[in-house]
Structures are given as structure tokens and as C-alpha cells.
Steps between C-alpha positions, in 0.01 A plus 500: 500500500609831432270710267779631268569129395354486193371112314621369830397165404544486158700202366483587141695703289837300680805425304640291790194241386728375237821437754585106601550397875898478547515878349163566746682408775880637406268873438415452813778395680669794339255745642507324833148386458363844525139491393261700691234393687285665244614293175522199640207389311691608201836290596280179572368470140842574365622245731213222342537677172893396523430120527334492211713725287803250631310180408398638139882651460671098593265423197559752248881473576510115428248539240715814324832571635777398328287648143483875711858450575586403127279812375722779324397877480629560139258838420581781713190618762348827437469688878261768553626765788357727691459642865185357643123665386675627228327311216700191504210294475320676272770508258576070593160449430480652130855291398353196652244503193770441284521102552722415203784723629464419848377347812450590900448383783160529626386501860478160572847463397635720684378374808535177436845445358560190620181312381338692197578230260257255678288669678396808284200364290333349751554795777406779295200336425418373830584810711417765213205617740790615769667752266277860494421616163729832566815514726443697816715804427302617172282380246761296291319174418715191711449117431705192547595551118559861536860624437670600799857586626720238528655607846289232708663215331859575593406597811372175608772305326760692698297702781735805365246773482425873579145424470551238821539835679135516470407211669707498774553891537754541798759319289456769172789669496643137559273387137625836370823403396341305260355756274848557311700220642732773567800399796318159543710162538604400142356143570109668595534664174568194277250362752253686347630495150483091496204510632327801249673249233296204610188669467574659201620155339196346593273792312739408218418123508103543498535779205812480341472925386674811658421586852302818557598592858387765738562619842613834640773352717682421161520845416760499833705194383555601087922419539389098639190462230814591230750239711221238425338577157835745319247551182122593719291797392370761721196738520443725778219677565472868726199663645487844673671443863198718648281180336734285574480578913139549532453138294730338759339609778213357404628157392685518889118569626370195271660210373785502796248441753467174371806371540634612817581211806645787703319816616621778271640868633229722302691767578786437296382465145575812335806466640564124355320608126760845499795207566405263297494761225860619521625137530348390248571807229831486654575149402370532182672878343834339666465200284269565180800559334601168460202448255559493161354830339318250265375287757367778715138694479349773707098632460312697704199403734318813342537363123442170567133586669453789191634269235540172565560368123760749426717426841434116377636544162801736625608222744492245224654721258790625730576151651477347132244237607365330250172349418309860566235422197397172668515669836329820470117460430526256807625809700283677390202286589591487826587878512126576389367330816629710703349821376236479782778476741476680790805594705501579852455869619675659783481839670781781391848449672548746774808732481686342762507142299574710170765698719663129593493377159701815373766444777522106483424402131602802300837344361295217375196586336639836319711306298167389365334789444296549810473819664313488808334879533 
């Protein structure tokens, strides 16, 4: 084993847990059954994870189906946006208080799409031990119950993913693609719309409210979230680009490590963080247009952390949500928790990353009022 390989054996933190045997096996077929030597403790308890997940998904589709299938999206999904570590948790997290507007998808769900209707109570209760008490990247709290980013579920309904570039690295710029959709087959993309609308229908059936949806890959794909839901709110959220790049570094030195099945070229993350910036901000200034001005917020990481009440109320009040009297003293019961919070501290950028940043990401993060001296 090579020193640099970091949680080598680690089997936790895996969103490939959740997938069911035929897609196992077609993920790996399409990857030419690439795991490393390494990981191949990893791909044996997906592989017995997959039985399982296939047995309980036969049950929940005889025991559910045609009802999911029958289940109509009639109030329009409010999306938060945002590159990632740029507060798009944070900001999920504080609208997720508001249960009589809303309701998410929480990590179980997400990485168990196919089976969360009969298997969640008894799981989270049985494996809660499993989950730690923070995720691995920073001191965000993480449970099975926990709001988290919808991205997983699609993903293993359709294996159409960027973040499969992660697990089976070689093939990234491959899993790229899949970041905006953008010149990919017009029958992957309503691949991955059918199956995003399956798991959204089924978070529909168990709460029967307005979906509350996060992941940064949406903020690449606003013009097919409008072909699918015409009348969906949006709220992005920015953060310094100098934050920004030291954050993602450190997520690439944390939580990735846990999820790789192929060994990883170190050497090349700035390089895949500075791309994944200008295809993402790309996607999104070419299509944010399409958004209703009504339908379309934009706050700050820096308020949000200095004033997180305010930034509520001005998303509520700009998107015309209603409710905000019932909704507020919960968010701000939460928001007092988190006064204690500490955030993760990193050494000052050198002047060659700050030099890169100007050259690569200047035509994207002026526009919102970053200046990067």
C-alpha cells in the first residue's frame, strides 16, 4: 500500500452502498471492471450490499409502484445553487426548518432511492452507529436524517453522473459530460430526467409538500430543471473564489478518499477544481436567463454567515414564499445552534493560486462582486 492513500480501507462514507446488482454490474462493465487492487475490499461490499438493495427494491416496487408512478408534482420545487463549498449546505440546512413549506431528501434517501420507503425506519435505526456525528470535510453535523444533495439518487437510477468520475477516476472527463448535460445523447439526458422524476415523485408520495432540492451540479443544468418543473424557484448562493479553491482542496484531500475504486492522479486536482469551475459558471450565466426574474434569488456566502435571518427573510420575501411567520422562529432555532460553529481554517493562498484564479475565473466571479487582490 502506498502511503499517500489515504482511509485505504474505509467502506463508509460510499454512495455506491445504495446501488442494486444489475446497475453494479452494468457500472462495471462500463468501466471494464477497473477496480484496483487496492479497493477491492470496497467493490466486494458494494457487490453484497447490491443483493440486498435488489431484493428490498423487487419489494418496494410491488409493494408501491404503480402509486409512485400515479404521483403528480403539482407545487413547483424550490432549488438551491451554488458551486461546491460555497455555502450550499448551510443555506439547505436553514430552509429545511421550514417543514410546512417544504420537504428534502435526507441522506438515506439519497442513497437509497430505490428502497427508502421500506427500509428507512428500520435502517436508520439499526445502522445509526455507522454514520459519524460530522461529515469528514468540516464540522457540518451528518446523520441518516440529515438533508443532503439530491445528486446520489439520480445517479444510481441512471448511473449518469459527474460525481462517478470520482470513483472510477480514469473515466472523468468521460463522467464529465455529465455536469451540464451539454452535447450528450438526447436519450442519456431524458435518461436522467425520468429517472430524477422518479425519485422526486417518490419524496412527493411520503410528504405530499414542495421539494427543497440541493446539489451543485444543478447549478450546471438550470435550462433542463425549467424543461421539467416551467414554474421552480431558484436561490444561489456565492462565496469568495479564493475560499472557494482552498475549501475544495480540502474536501478533494477528505471526503473523496472515501470513495475512490481507482487510484487517483494527485497531481491533477487543481487542475480538475479550476475546470470544474468554468464549466460549471459557464453553464449556468449561459442559461440563468431562462429563469423568471421572480422565480430567481441570489445571496452572498458572506451575509448569509453575518446575517443569517435577514438573507432568510430576503429569500422568502423576493421569491414570494409564503408561510414565513410559521417558518421563521424554527429557522431561527436552528440558526442559534450553530453559533459555536467552528469552520475549518486554512493557511493564506499563495500568489501563484491567486495569480490562476485571476486568469481562469475572473469573467465569472466579478460579475458578483469579487475582486481577488
Amino acid at each position: 500500500m502506498e502511503p499517500a492513500l489515504k482511509h485505504r480501507w474505509s467502506v463508509s462514507h460510499n454512495y455506491l452502498a445504495g446501488i442494486t446488482a444489475g446497475d453494479w454490474w452494468r457500472l462495471l462493465d462500463q468501466n471494464d471492471f477497473g477496480v484496483d487492487p487496492v479497493y477491492w475490499h470496497r467493490a466486494a461490499v458494494i457487490s453484497l450490499l447490491s443483493v440486498v438493495n435488489s431484493w428490498h427494491r423487487w419489494n418496494e416496487e410491488t409493494a408501491y409502484g404503480p402509486e409512485i408512478e400515479a404521483t403528480q408534482i403539482t407545487k413547483p420545487p424550490l432549488f438551491v445553487l451554488g458551486h461546491w463549498r460555497s455555502g450550499t449546505t448551510h443555506l439547505h440546512n436553514l430552509l429545511a426548518q421550514d417543514d410546512v413549506n417544504f420537504a428534502y431528501a435526507n441522506t438515506y434517501q439519497v442513497v437509497n432511492p430505490h428502497t427508502f420507503l421500506t427500509t428507512e425506519e428500520a435502517n436508520t435505526r439499526r445502522f445509526a452507529w455507522m454514520i459519524p456525528k460530522k461529515r469528514p470535510m468540516d464540522n457540518m453535523a451528518l446523520s441518516f436524517e440529515s438533508p443532503q444533495e439530491d445528486e446520489f439518487a439520480p445517479l444510481l437510477v441512471s448511473l449518469l453522473s459527474s460525481y462517478l468520475g470520482v470513483s472510477f477516476p480514469r473515466r472523468e472527463d468521460h463522467y464529465g459530460r455529465y455536469l451540464s448535460f451539454k452535447d450528450v445523447p438526447r436519450a442519456e439526458i431524458e435518461a436522467w430526467k425520468r429517472g430524477f422524476l422518479w425519485f422526486l415523485k417518490k419524496l412527493t408520495f411520503k410528504y405530499g409538500r414542495a421539494l427543497l432540492l440541493k446539489s451543485p451540479p444543478h447549478t450546471a443544468r438550470v435550462r433542463l430543471l425549467l424543461e421539467m418543473f416551467p414554474d421552480a424557484k431558484f436561490v444561489h448562493i456565492h462565496r469568495r473564489p479564493e475560499e472557494v479553491l482552498v475549501s475544495f482542496r480540502h474536501y478533494y484531500d477528505t471526503a473523496m478518499w472515501h470513495t475512490y475504486l481507482q487510484v487517483p492522479d494527485r497531481s491533477r486536482v487543481d487542475d480538475e477544481i479550476f475546470q470544474r469551475y468554468r464549466d460549471l459558471f459557464t453553464a449556468f450565466h449561459a442559461d440563468r436567463g431562462l429563469i423568471p426574474r421572480e422565480n430567481f434569488h441570489e445571496v452572498s456566502f458572506a451575509d448569509l454567515e453575518c446575517d443569517p435571518m435577514r438573507t432568510v427573510c430576503g429569500i422568502y420575501e423576493a421569491l414570494s414564499i409564503g408561510g414565513a411567520d410559521q417558518a421563521l422562529p424554527k429557522i431561527k432555532a436552528y440558526a442559534d445552534t450553530l453559533k459555536d460553529y467552528e469552520k475549518n481554517r486554512f493557511p493564506p493562498l499563495d500568489d501563484a493560486s491567486k495569480e490562476r484564479i485571476r486568469e481562469e475565473w475572473r469573467e465569472f466571479y466579478e460579475p458578483m462582486g469579487y475582486r481577488v487582490e
